[in-house]
C-alpha positions, -999 to +999 in steps of 0.1 A: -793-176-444-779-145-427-746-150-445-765-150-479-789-117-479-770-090-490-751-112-515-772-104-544-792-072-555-830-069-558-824-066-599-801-100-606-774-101-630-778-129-651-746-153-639-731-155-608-701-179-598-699-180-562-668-198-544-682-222-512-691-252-507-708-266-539-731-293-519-745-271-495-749-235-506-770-237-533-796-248-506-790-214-488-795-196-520-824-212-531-838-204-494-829-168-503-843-168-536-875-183-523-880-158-494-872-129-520-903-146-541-874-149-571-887-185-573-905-214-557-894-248-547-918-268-566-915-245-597-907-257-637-889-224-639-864-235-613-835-260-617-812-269-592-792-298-586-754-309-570-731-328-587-699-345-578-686-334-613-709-315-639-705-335-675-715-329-709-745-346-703-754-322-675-748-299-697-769-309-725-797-314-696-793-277-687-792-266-720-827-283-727-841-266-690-825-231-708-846-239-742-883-241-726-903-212-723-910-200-689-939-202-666-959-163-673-941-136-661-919-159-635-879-159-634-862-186-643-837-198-618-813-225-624-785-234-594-762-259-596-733-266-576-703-287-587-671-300-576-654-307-607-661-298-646-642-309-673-629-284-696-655-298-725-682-297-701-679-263-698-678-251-731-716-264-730-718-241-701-705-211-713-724-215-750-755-212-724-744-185-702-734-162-730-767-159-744-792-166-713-830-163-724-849-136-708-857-132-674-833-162-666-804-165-639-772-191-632-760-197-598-730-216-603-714-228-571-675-239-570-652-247-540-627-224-560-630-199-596-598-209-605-609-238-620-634-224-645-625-207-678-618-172-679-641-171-705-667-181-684-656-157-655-654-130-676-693-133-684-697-137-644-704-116-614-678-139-593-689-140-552-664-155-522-680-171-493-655-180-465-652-218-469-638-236-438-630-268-459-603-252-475-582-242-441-580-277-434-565-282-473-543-250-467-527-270-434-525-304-458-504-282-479-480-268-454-472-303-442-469-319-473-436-295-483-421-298-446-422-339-460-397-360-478-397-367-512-409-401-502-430-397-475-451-370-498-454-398-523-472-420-496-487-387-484-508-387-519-515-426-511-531-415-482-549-384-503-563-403-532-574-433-507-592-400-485-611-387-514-622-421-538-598-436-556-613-430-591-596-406-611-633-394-628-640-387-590-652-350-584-643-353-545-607-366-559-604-333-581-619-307-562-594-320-535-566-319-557-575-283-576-575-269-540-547-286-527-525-273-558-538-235-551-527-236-518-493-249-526-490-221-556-502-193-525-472-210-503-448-209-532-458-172-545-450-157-509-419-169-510-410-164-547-417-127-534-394-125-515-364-139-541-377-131-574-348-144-588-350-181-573-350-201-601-365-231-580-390-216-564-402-201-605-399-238-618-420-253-589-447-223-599-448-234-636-454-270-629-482-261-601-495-239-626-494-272-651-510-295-629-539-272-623-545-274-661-541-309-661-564-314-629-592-298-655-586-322-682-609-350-691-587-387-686-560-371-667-547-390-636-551-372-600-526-400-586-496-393-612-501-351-613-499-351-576-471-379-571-453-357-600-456-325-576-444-345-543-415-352-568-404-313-579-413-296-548 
């Protein structure tokens, strides 16, 4: 927990997005929150659950938590941490957080911001917590450019068979979403240093693609990331 005590102030804003592990912080905050006597584990005012990938229906079960009239005087806390969410599961999300009822806080956990919309970050205190998952992604990504065009394809083979081969699979995205920042982070150093690389700007534009893609409902991990193995 020692990580997590000066995260947040005694007086709570009311929506954080905090970048970490989605399937294990939330219990470290809710430790937190408990100690602080923000909330109890057994309490109606508290909701917190983890998801593979947060859906409208998630949303709509949040949304019906967010209705209900609190417990007294009593915060209500609601964590949730997610791997994935959809681009139409968060509009359900955002209508929530832009008007939160009183005395009520988000805790929205996310391996990475990037894949939220801005106009849910702009309505967001936004916290990074060191996530060790993501250097092992970071060393994927090195490897995968040193590769062939072939061998990356059967590199994302080996990806999608890794993380569930199911395309609706949060463990599949959130792989993915990372796996494409930290090809853009490789790329951007190096467009740095030849601004005027015309292949190095075109490989940029189609990671910045895929990561919009990645957030679409229906769209397939296997071809985005087969397509990037391609133009790399």
């Amino acid at each position: 927990m020692s990580d997590f005590t000066k995260l947040f102030p005694e007086v709570l804003y009311h929506s954080y997005v905090i970048e970490g592990d989605p399937l294990n912080d939330g219990e470290n905050i809710l430790d937190l929150l408990v100690s602080r006597k923000d909330t109890e584990k057994n309490s109606n005012d508290l909701y917190f659950k983890k998801y593979e990938a947060f859906s409208m229906e998630d949303g709509r079960d949040i949304k019906s938590w967010h209705s209900q009239s609190g417990v007294g005087k009593s915060k209500k806390i609601c964590i949730i941490g997610t791997k994935f969410i959809n681009r139409e599961a968060e509009q359900a999300l955002l209508k929530i957080i832009e008007e939160p009822g009183d005395n009520t806080h988000f805790f929205i956990i996310v391996p990475d911001s990037s894949i939220l919309l801005p106009t849910i970050l702009s309505r967001v205190h936004v916290i990074k917590i060191k996530n060790e998952s993501n250097l092992d992604i970071k060393k994927e990504a090195i490897n995968f450019i040193k590769l062939t065009k072939k061998d990356r394809v059967d590199k994302v083979a080996v990806f999608i068979k890794e993380n569930k081969d199911e395309d609706s699979s949060g463990a599949l995205r959130y792989f993915a979403t990372n796996f494409v920042n930290e090809l853009e982070h490789i790329f951007y150093k190096e467009f740095k240093k030849d601004i005027n690389n015309k292949h190095i700007q075109f490989i940029l534009e189609e990671l910045s693609k895929a990561r919009g893609y990645l957030s679409t409902k229906g769209a397939g991990v296997k071809m985005i990331l087969e397509h990037l193995a391609l133009v790399i």
